[in-house]
N, C-alpha and C positions, 0 to 999 in steps of 0.2 A: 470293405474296411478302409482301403486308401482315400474313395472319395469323403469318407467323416472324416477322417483327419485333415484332408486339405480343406475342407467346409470346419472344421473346429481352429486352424492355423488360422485359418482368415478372418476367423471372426475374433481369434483372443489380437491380434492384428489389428483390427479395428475396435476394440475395447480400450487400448491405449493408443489413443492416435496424437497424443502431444505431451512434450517434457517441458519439465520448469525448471529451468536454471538462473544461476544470476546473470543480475541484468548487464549488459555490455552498450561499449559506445555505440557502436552501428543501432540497436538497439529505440537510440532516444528519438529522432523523427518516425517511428513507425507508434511509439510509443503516444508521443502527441498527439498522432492523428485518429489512434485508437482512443485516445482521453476527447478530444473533442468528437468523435463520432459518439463516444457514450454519456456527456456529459454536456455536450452543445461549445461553443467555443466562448460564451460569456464563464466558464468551469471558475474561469481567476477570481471571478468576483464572490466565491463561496465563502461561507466565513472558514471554514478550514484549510483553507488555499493561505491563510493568514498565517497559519501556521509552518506552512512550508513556503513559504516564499523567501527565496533569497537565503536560503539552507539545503543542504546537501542531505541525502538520507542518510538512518544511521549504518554504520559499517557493514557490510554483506545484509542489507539488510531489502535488499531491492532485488525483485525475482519478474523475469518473465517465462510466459510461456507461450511455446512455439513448437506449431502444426505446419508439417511440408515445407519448412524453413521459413513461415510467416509466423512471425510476431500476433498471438491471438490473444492474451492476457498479460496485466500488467497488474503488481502489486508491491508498496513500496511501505516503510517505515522511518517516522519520522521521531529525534528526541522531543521530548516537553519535560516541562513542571507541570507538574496535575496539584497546583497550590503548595506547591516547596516540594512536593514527592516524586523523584524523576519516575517515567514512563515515557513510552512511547505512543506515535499517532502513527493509528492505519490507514491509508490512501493515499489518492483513490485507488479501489479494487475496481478492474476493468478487465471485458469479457466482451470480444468479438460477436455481434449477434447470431454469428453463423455457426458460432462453438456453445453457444450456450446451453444445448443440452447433454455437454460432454461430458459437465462434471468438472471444466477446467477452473471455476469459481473456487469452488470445493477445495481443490486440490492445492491452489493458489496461498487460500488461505491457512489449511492445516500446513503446510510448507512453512509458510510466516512463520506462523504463531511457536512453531515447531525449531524454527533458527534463534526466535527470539528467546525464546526458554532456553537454549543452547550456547547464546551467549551470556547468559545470564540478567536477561532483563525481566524485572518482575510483573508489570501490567502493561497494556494495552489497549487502549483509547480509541473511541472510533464513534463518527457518527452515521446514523445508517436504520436500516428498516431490521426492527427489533426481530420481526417473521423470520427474517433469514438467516441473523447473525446469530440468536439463540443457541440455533445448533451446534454452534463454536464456544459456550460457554460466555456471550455476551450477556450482560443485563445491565439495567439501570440502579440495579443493588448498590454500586459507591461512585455514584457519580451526581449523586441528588445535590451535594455540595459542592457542585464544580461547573463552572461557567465558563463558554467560550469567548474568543473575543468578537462577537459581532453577533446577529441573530440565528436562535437555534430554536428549535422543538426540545422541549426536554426529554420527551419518552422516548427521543432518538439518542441521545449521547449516553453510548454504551461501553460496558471495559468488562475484561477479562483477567480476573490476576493470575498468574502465572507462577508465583509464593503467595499462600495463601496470606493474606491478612496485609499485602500489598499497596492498597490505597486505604487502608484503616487509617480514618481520621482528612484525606486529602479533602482539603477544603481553597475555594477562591477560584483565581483566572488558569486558566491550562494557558501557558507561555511555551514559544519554540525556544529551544536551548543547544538545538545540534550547530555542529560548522554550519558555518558560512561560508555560501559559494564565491569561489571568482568571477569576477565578472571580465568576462570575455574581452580583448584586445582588441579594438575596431583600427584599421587604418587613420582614423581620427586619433585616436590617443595615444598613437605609437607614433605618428606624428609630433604633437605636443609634447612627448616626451623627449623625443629627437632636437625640437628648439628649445628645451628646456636646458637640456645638458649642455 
């Protein structure tokens, strides 16, 4: 009887081998390096990368997760207009090749979708392979009237509402609308600022 139990310990043990918490500083260069190992390092030039550039995510709205104190997935939320209707954009979702049959995808994203409905945001935008995000209640149902800014696939640009009847009627460009981030203090500008005063 003892060895089943230590053989059943070990194994519910290795059934959850990674949590997902919000994301922290130390966090963002592992996180980078996770997005270009999944994404290749030209990631910037996506046209949804247009949407988060130079914007912060929305509030608690950025999760990592982390196996043996590494950093194995990354998943973040961004504001928009979906044509005058706020929502938010998902991505990139990123998933360590080495964890990807953990489940940590999965978890990442029901986690999201699960904070976002928590603070109260009503849909969720995302471009992405229709196969996998289905399973989360994705589809191209209201999004047939919604254009990104730059080139897209249309059977790719997916949303989930979150209150029902959420993007009823969202028509035109999906626009970033979250804060804007600071841009970092270089020695250069703290300089200039120094001759200035």
């Amino acid at each position: 009887m003892t060895a089943v139990r230590k053989t059943t310990a070990a194994l519910l043990a290795d059934a959850a081998p990674f949590a997902i918490r919000a994301e922290r500083a130390p966090d963002v260069a592992a996180r980078e390096n996770l997005l270009d190992a999944c994404f290749g390092e030209d990631r910037h030039a996506r046209t949804c990368q247009r949407l988060r550039d130079g914007r912060a995510p929305a509030e608690g709205l950025a999760f990592s997760a982390v196996r043996r104190g590494k950093l194995v997935g990354t998943v973040r939320l961004w504001h928009v207009s979906a044509g005058g209707v706020p929502a938010l954009v998902l991505g990139p979702l990123a998933v360590d090749a080495s964890c990807r049959s953990l489940g940590v995808g999965a978890a990442l994203m029901n986690h999201a979708l699960a904070a976002a409905q928590a603070r109260g945001h009503n849909a969720v935008i995302l471009r992405g392979d229709p196969a996998y995000y289905e399973r989360f209640g994705f589809s191209v149902a209201r999004t047939s009237e919604l254009v990104l800014p730059g080139p897209f696939e249309r059977e790719r640009l997916l949303a989930v509402e979150l209150r029902e009847g959420a993007l009823m009627g969202a028509r035109g460009m999906i626009a970033a609308t979250g804060a804007k981030t600071r841009r970092p203090r270089t020695a250069k500008t703290r300089a200039m600022t120094a001759v200035a005063a």
